[in-house]
NUDO-730981 format. One record per residue (C-alpha): x, y, z; residue in three letters. Coordinates in steps of 0.5 Angstrom, whole numbers, plus 2048, in hexadecimal, padded with zeros to 3 digits. Example, Ala and Ser with C-alpha at 12.3 -4.5 7.8 and 13.67 -1.06 7.14 Angstrom:
2
8197F7810ALA81B7FE80ESER
END
This chain:
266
7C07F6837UNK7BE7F482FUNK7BB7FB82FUNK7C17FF831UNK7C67FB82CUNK7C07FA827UNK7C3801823UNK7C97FD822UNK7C67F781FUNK7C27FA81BUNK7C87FD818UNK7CB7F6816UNK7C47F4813UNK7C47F980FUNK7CA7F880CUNK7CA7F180BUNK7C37F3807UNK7C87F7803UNK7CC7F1802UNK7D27F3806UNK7D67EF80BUNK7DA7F480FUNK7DB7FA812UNK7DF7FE816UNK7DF80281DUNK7E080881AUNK7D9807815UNK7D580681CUNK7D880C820UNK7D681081AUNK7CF80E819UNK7CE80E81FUNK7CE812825UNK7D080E82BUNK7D680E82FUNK7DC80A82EUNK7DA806835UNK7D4805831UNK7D580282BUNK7DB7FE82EUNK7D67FB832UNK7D27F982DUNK7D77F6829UNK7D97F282EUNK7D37F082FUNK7D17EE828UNK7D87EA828UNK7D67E682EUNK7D07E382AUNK7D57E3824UNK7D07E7820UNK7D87EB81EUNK7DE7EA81EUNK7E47EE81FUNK7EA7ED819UNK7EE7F3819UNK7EE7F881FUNK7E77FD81DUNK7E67F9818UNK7DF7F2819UNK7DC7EE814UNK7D57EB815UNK7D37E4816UNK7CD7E1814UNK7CA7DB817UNK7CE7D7812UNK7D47D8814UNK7D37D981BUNK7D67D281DUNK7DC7D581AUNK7DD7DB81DUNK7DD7DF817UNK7DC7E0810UNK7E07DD809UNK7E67E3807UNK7E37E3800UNK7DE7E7804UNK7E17ED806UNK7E87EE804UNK7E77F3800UNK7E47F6806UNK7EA7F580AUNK7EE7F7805UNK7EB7FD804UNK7EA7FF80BUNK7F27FE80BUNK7F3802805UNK7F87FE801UNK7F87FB7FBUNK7F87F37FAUNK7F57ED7F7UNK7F37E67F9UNK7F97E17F7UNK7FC7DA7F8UNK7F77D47F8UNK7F27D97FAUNK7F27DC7F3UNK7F47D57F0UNK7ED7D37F3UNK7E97D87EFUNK7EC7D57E8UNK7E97CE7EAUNK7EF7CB7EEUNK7EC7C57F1UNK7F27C67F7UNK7F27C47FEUNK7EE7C9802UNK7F47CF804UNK7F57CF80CUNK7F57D780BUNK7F37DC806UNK7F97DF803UNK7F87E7801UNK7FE7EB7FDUNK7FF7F2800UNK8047F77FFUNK8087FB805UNK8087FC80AUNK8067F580BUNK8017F2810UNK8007EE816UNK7FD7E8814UNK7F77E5817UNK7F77DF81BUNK7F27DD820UNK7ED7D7821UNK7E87D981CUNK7EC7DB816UNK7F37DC812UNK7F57E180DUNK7FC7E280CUNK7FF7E8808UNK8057E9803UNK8097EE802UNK80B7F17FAUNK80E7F67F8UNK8097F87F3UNK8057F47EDUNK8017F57E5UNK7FA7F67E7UNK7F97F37E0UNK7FA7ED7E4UNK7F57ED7E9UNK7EE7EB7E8UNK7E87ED7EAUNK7E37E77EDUNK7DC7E77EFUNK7DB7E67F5UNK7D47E77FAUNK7D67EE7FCUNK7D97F17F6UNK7E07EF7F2UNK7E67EC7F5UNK7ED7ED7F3UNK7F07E67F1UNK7F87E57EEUNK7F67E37E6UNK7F87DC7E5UNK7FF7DE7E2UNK8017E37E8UNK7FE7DD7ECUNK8027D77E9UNK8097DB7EAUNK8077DE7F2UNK8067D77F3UNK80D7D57F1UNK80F7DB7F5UNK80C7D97FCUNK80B7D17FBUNK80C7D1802UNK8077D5805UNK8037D17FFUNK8057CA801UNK80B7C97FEUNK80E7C77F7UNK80A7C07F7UNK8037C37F8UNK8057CA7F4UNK8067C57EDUNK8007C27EFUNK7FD7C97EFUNK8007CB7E9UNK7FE7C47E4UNK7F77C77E6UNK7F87CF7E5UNK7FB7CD7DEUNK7F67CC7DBUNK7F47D37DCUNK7FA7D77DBUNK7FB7DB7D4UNK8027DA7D1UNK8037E17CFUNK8007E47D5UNK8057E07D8UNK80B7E37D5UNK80A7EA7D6UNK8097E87DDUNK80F7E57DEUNK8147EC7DBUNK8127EF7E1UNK8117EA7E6UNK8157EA7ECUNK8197E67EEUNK81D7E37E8UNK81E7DD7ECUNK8167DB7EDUNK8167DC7E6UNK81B7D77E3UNK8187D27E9UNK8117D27E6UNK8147D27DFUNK8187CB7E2UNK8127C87E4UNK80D7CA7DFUNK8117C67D9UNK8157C17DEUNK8107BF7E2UNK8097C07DFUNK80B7C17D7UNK8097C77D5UNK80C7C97D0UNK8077CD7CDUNK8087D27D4UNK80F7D17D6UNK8127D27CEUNK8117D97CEUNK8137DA7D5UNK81A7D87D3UNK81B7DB7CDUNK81A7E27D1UNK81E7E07D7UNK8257DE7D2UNK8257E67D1UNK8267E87D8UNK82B7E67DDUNK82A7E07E3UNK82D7DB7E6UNK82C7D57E8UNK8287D37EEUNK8257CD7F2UNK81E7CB7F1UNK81C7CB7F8UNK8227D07FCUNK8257CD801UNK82A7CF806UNK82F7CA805UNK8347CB7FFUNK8327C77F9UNK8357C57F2UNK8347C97ECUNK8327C57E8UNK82D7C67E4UNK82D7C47DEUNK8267C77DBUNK8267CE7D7UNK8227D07DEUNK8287D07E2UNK8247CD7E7UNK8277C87ECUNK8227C37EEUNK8247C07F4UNK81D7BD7F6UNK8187B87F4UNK8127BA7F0UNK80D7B67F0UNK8087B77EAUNK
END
């Protein structure tokens, strides 16, 4: 039996001397000359003693023993792969990327990857959780390129992070957590970066709300200054911190014409 499957662990150990930690079915038909029932067979055994395991359809990653009680292995460690073997363009974000600029947050539940469309099921079973937003399109000069034991992964710079976090605070723990976030990620946020991003950033709504909450809330002028001096030569209108569905007043007597109609804790 070991000698019958043996050509297939040999493939895997090869490319884990090689530092990689996925591979796709198509890359083993390739290689070798063995039937579908064949290979199959061999993966499915390999997945039984949880050597790999299956992610997207044709698509595995290897587990070493380290992570074998887990049932499989840190995203960071063949995302790039995945996206890659998806063709589609996309960088890591959220409190994944807020992760890499040293924000010491709670430890996300999933792992949060920014795609373009047609979008992607997410992935959701016991051992692992990566969820995939849909933008329409974003500046490459705000993507960074971080080290990791594989190659490179592509993270949300901290200016796109800090506004995508606005933009999704719920997917990211909602408003209280996103604050939190953000008095951390300030620290790394580059004021003129920042101000560019801003003018082609959508949509316009997320903008005046991370203005609103980064002077505020947190007081960072030096930040949300420039912010607003460019959002009074463009039209918007008011609108409520956090959206609801019940009508509300108004009224918001700030130049970001956010309503705050919830309590921020600081």
């Amino acid at each position: 039996m070991i000698g019958q499957y043996g050509y297939l662990e040999d493939f895997i150990n090869e490319l884990r001397s090689k530092g990689r930690y996925a591979f796709s079915l198509l890359e083993v038909r390739s290689k070798f000359e063995q039937s579908d029932e064949a290979i199959k067979k061999a993966l499915q055994r390999l997945k039984k003693k949880r050597e790999i395991a299956l992610i997207r359809n044709e698509f595995y990653v290897i587990i070493t023993p380290e992570y074998r009680s887990k049932g499989t292995i840190p995203p960071p460690l063949f995302i790039p792969d995945l996206m890659e073997f998806l063709r589609k363009d996309y960088y890591v974000g959220l409190l994944n990327a807020a992760s890499y600029y040293g924000v010491l947050c709670q430890q996300p539940l999933s792992f949060s990857v920014i795609t373009m469309r047609p979008s992607l099921r997410n992935i959701n079973n016991d051992h692992l959780k990566i969820n995939f937003y849909i933008k329409k399109e974003w500046n490459k000069n705000n993507i960074v390129l971080k080290k990791i034991d594989t190659g490179y992964i592509k993270v949300s710079s901290p200016e796109l992070t800090a506004l995508d976090l606005v933009c999704y605070f719920e997917q990211a723990g909602g408003l209280n957590k996103v604050v939190k976030v953000l008095k951390e990620l300030s620290v790394n946020i580059d004021a003129d970066k920042m101000l560019d991003l801003v003018k082609t950033y959508s949509p316009i709504t997320t903008v005046q709300r991370l203005g609103f909450l980064l002077e505020e809330i947190l007081n960072k002028r030096g930040l949300s200054d420039p912010i607003k001096e460019y959002i009074k030569t463009v039209n918007y209108f008011p609108v409520l911190l956090k959206p609801q569905k019940e009508k509300s007043e108004m009224i918001t007597g700030n130049d970001w014409k956010v309503v705050q109609n919830v309590v921020i804790e600081n």
